[in-house]
C-alpha positions as CSV (number, residue, x, y, z in Angstrom):
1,X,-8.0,15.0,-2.8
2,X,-7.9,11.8,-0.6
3,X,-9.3,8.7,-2.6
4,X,-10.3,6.9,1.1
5,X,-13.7,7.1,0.6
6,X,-13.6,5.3,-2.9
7,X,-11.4,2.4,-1.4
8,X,-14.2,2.5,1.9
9,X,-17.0,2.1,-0.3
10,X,-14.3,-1.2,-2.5
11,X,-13.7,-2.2,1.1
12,X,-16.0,-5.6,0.6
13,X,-15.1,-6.7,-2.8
14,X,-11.0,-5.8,-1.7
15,X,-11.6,-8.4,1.4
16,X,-11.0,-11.1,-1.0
17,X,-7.2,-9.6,-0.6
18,X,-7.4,-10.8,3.5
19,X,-3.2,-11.3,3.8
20,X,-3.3,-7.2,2.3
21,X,-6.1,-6.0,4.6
22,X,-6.2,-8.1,8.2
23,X,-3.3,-5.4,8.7
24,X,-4.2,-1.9,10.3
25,X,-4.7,1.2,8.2
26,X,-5.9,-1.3,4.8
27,X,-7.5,1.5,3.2
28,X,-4.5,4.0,3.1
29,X,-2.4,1.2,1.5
30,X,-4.9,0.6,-1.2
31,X,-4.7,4.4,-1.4
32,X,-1.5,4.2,-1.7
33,X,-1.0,1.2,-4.2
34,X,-3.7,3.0,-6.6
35,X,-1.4,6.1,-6.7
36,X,1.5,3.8,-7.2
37,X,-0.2,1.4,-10.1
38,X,-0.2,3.6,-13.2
39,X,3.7,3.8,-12.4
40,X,5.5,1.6,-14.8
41,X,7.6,-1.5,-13.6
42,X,11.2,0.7,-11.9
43,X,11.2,1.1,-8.9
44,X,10.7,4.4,-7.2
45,X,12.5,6.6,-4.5
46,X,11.1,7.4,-1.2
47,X,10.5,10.8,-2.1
48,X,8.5,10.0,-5.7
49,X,6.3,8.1,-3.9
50,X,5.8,10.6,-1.1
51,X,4.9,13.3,-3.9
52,X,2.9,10.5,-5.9
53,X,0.4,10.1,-2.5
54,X,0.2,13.6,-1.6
55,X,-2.9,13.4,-0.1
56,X,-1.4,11.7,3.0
57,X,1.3,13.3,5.2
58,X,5.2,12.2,4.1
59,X,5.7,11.0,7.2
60,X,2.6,8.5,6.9
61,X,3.1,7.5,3.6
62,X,6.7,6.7,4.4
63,X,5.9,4.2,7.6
64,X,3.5,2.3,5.5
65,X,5.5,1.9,2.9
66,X,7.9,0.3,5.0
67,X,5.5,-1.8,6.9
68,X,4.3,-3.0,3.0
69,X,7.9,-3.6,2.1
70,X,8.5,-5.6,5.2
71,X,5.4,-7.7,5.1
72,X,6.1,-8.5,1.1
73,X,9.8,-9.6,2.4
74,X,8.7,-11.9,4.9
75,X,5.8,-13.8,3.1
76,X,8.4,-14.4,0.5
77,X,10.4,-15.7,2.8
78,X,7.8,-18.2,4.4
79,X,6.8,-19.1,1.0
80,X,10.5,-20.2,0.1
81,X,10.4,-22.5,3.2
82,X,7.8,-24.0,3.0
């Protein structure tokens, strides 16, 4: 069952997190990252996390994943130059 209209209804109290949700599709990551909390600290494989979230399509879940991973790496990286 989808948890999107939960995270909808946080929406206000989760814009706090702007740098999280000024991106597109905010509410699937916060889907997502609920899923992925309870996980303990290893990282997982593509294909864990695909069954983890399996109220979004693989394909979906996959792309925002990498858009996530990609937007951690380069704040990190601005925050190491600055």
């Amino acid at each position: 069952m989808t948890p999107l209209p939960e995270i909808e209804a946080a929406m206000p109290v989760l814009g706090s997190f702007g740098g999280l949700l000024a991106r597109r599709h905010a509410s699937y990551k916060v889907g997502i990252l609920r899923d992925l909390a309870g996980h303990p600290g290893a990282r997982l494989r593509m294909r864990e996390i695909q069954e983890r979230v399996d109220w979004l399509k693989p394909d979906s879940v996959r792309r925002l994943v990498r858009r996530r991973d990609s937007a951690g790496k380069s704040s990190r990286a601005q925050g190491q130059s600055e």
